[in-house]
C-alpha positions in Angstrom: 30.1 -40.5 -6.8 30.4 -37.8 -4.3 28.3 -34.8 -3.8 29.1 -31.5 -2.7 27.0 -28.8 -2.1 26.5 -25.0 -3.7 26.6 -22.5 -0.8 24.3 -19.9 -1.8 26.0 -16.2 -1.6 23.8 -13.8 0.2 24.0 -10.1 -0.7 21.4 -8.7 1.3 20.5 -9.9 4.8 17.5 -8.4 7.1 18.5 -9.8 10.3 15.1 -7.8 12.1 12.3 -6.0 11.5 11.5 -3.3 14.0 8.0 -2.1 12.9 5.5 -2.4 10.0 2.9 0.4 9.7 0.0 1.3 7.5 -1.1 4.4 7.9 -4.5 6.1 7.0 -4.1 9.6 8.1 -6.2 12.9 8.0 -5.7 15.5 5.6 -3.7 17.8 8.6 -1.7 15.1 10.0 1.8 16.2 11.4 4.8 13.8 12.5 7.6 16.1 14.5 10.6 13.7 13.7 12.6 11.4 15.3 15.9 9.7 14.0 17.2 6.0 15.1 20.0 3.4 14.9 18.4 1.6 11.8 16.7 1.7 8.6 13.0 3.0 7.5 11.2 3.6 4.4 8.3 5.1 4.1 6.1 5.1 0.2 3.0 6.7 -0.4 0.2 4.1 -1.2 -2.7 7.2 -2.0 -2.3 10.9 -1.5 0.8 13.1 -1.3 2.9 14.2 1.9 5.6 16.4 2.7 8.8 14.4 4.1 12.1 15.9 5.5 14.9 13.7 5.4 18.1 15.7 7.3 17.9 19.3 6.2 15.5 19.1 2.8 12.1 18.6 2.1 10.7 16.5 -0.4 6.6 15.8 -1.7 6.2 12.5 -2.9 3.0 11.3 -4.4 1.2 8.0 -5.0 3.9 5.5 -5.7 7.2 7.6 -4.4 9.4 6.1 -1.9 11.9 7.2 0.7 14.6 5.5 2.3 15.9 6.8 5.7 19.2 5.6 6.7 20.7 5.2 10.5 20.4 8.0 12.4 19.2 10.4 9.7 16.7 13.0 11.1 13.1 12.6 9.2 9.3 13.6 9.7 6.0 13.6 7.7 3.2 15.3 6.8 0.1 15.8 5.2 -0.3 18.5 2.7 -3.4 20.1 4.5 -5.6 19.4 1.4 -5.2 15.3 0.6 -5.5 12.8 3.3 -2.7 10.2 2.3 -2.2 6.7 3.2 1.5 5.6 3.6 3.6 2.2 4.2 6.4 2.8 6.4 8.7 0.1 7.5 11.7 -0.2 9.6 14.4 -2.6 9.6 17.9 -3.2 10.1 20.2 -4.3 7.6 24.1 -4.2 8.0 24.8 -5.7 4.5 27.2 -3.2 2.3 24.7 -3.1 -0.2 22.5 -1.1 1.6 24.5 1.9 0.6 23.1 2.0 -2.9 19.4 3.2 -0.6 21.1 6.2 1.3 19.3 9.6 -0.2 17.3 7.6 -2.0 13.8 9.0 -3.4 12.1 7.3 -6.4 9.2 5.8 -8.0 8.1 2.0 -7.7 6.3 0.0 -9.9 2.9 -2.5 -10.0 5.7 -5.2 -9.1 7.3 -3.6 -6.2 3.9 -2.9 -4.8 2.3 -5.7 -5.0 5.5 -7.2 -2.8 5.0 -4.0 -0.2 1.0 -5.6 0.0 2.2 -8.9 0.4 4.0 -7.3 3.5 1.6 -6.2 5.0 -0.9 -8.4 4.5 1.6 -11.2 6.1 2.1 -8.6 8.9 -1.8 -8.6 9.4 -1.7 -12.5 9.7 0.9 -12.6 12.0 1.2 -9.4 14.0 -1.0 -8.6 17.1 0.3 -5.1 17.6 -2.3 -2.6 15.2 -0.5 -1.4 11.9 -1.6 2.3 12.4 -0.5 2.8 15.6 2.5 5.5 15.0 3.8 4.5 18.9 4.5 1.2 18.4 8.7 0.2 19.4 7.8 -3.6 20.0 5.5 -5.5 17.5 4.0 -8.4 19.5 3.5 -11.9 17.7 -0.4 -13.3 16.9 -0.5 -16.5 18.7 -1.6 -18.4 15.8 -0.1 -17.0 13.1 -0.1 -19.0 9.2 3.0 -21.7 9.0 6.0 -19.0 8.5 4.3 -15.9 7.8 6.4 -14.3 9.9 9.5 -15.7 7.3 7.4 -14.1 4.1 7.8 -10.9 5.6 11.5 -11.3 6.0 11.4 -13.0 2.3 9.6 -10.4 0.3 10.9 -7.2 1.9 15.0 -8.7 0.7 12.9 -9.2 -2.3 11.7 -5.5 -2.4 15.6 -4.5 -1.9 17.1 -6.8 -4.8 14.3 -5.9 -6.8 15.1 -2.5 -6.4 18.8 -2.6 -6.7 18.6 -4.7 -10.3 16.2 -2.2 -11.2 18.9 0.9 -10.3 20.9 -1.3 -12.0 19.6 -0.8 -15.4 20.2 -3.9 -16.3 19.0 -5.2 -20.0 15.9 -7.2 -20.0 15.2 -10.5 -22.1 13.5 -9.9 -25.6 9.3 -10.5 -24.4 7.6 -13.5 -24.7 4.3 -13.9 -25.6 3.2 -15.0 -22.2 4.7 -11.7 -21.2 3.4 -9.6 -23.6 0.0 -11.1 -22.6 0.4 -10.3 -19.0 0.9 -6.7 -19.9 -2.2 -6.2 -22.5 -3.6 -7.5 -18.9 -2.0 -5.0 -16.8 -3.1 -2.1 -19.5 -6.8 -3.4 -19.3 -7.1 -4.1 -15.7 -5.9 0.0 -15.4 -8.0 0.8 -17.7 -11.0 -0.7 -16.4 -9.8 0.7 -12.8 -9.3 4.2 -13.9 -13.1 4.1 -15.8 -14.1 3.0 -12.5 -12.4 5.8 -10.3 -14.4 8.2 -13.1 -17.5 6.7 -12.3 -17.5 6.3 -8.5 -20.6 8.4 -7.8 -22.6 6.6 -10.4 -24.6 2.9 -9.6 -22.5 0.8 -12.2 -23.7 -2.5 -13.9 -21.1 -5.0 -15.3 -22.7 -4.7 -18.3 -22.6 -0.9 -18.5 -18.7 -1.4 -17.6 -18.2 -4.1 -20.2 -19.2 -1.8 -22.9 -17.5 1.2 -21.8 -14.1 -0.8 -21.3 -14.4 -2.5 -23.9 -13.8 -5.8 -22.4 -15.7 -9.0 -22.3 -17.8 -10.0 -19.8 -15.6 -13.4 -19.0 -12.1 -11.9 -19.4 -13.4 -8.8 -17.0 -14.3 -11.3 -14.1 -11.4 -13.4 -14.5 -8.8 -9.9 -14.5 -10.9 -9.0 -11.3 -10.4 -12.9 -9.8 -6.4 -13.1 -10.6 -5.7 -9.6 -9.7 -8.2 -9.2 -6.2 -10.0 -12.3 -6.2 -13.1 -10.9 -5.9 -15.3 -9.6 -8.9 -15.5 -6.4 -10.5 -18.7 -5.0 -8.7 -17.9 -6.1 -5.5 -14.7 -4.1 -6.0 -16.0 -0.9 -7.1 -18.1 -1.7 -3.9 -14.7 -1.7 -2.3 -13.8 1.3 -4.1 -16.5 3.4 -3.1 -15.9 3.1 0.7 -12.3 3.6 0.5 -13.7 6.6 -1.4 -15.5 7.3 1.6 -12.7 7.0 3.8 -10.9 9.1 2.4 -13.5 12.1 2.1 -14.1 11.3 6.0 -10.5 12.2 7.1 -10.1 15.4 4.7 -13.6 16.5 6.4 -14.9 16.8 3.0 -19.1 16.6 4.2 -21.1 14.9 6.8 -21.7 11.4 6.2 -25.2 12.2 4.7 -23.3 14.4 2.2 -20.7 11.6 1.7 -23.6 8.9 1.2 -25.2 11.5 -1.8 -22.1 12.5 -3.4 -21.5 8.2 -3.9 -24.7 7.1 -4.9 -25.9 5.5 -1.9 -29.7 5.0 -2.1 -30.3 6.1 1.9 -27.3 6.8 4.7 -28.6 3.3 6.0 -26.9 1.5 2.9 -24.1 3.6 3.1 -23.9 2.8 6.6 -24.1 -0.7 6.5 -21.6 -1.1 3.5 -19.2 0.8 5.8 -19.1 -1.9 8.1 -19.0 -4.6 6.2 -15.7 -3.3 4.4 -14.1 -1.7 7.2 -15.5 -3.4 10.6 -16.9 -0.3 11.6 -19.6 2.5 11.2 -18.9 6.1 9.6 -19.0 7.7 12.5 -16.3 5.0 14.8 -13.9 5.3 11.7 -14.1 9.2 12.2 -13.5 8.9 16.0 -10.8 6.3 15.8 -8.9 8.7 13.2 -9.7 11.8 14.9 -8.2 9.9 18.1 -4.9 8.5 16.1 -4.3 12.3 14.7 -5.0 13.7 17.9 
């Protein structure tokens, strides 16, 4: 008996990816433009911007996404009022499929943004070059980088691509199963507990006091919070709270005293050092580092 082998079709080739940026910018960031000989998206993770692509304008909010094909003139900016924080990636592609992403400005799902964090968290593993520097044209390689991360990155943003062209598609899905249906009542929980949560952020929470107002049982809360972050659901309104933070620090929204109140920080010094401990540095060298990247 002889064997011969299936050569795999492939629709949708990356052949290199030029940079990989995570941007946490001030509420009065501006980006003059540029254009260049490949590829770029960029999607809003929080906030809301203002992009020009060629000679229009778009806002795109939390979840919107924006292709830029070869060449086309684009720039960014914030909205003077919400400091955003954006994914942009750049790439080139010569498959003919890529056509089907030229103008294109949509809305992405939980799926297709959990795939853009597993970009980026592979790009932290193996990528020496700092995600939010906006000057980056060569991304230099971590010398001991996980087995193929660099090959995940590759992996999951075709992935993004297909995912998005099935999706543009319209194709018709399978009747749900139960394991399916299960994994949504999940999804509508989990945002349901998040959104309580957001509500709530300058209140000192117990997981008891979240329980009851969720509605959701002590066990199946900490095992959502384990699948979905694998951490539980205190530490991540901990997590929360500082990103919070974060964000109130770049639109200038108080002094850090004001910030620590306005969260329900016991003293500044708490505040202070749960800063650090999230984000690897104090209040006042995240203000400085983004005061520095805006300026």
């Amino acid at each position: 008996m002889s064997f011969e082998g299936l050569i795999l079709k492939e629709e949708l080739n990356i052949s290199e990816i030029i940079t990989i940026h995570y941007f946490e910018y001030t509420s009065t960031y501006q980006f003059s433009g540029e254009s260049h000989d490949f590829w770029e998206f960029l999607c809003v993770d929080k906030g809301e911007v203002v992009v020009t692509a060629g000679d229009t304008s778009h806002v795109l909010t939390r979840g919107q996404i924006i292709f830029h094909k070869p060449n086309e003139f684009h720039n960014v900016r914030a909205n003077g009022r919400i400091a955003p924080n954006l994914v942009v990636i750049s790439f080139v592609c010569n498959s003919p499929c890529m056509k089907r992403f030229e103008n294109l400005l949509t809305e992405i799902g939980e799926k297709e943004r959990t795939i853009l964090a597993n970009i980026i968290y592979e790009a932290k593993q193996s990528i020496l070059t700092p995600l939010d520097n906006p000057f980056t044209q060569k991304m230099d390689r971590r010398g001991n980088a996980p087995f193929a991360s660099e090959q995940l990155i590759k992996l999951n943003l075709e992935l993004l691509l297909i995912t998005m062209i099935r999706q543009m598609d319209s194709r018709q899905l399978p009747a749900p199963t139960v394991k399916s249906v299960r994994k949504k009542n999940d999804a509508l929980l989990y945002a349901r507990v998040i959104t309580y949560l957001e509500e709530h952020i300058r209140e000192k929470l117990t997981l008891e006091e979240i329980c009851h107002a969720t509605m959701v049982g002590r066990a199946q809360l900490l095992k959502l919070f384990k699948d979905e972050n694998g951490c539980g659901v205190i530490d991540y309104f901990a997590h929360l709270k500082i990103e919070t933070a974060k964000k109130m620090i770049r639109e200038e929204s108080g002094n850090f005293s004001q910030i620590s109140d306005y969260l329900g920080y016991s003293s500044i010094h708490y505040f202070s050092r749960q800063f650090k401990k999230f984000t690897g540095m104090t209040p006042s060298e995240y203000a400085s580092s983004i005061k520095a990247l805006s300026d």
